[in-house]
N, C-alpha and C positions, 0 to 999 in steps of 0.2 A: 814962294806960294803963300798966300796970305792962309794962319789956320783957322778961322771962320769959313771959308771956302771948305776947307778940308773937312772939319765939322761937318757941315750942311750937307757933302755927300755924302760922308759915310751916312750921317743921319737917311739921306734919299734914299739908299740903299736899302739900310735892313728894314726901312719902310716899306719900301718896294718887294723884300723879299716876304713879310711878313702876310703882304695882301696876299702874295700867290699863295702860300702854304695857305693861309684862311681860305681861298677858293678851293683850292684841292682837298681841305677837309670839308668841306661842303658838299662840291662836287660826288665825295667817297660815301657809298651806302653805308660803312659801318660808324657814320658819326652820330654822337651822340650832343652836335650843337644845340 
């Protein structure tokens, strides 16, 4: 497995994980965005 591949998805990842938690604070009354 080439580690550029492996890079790029972890990278996709906590990217992807980062959006949802920003929606969910958003989403939440008690933000202070």
């Amino acid at each position: 497995m080439d580690i550029g591949q492996l890079v790029i998805g972890l990278a996709g990842m906590l990217l992807g994980a980062v959006c949802v938690v920003a929606a969910l604070r958003a989403r939440s009354p008690g933000s202070h965005a």
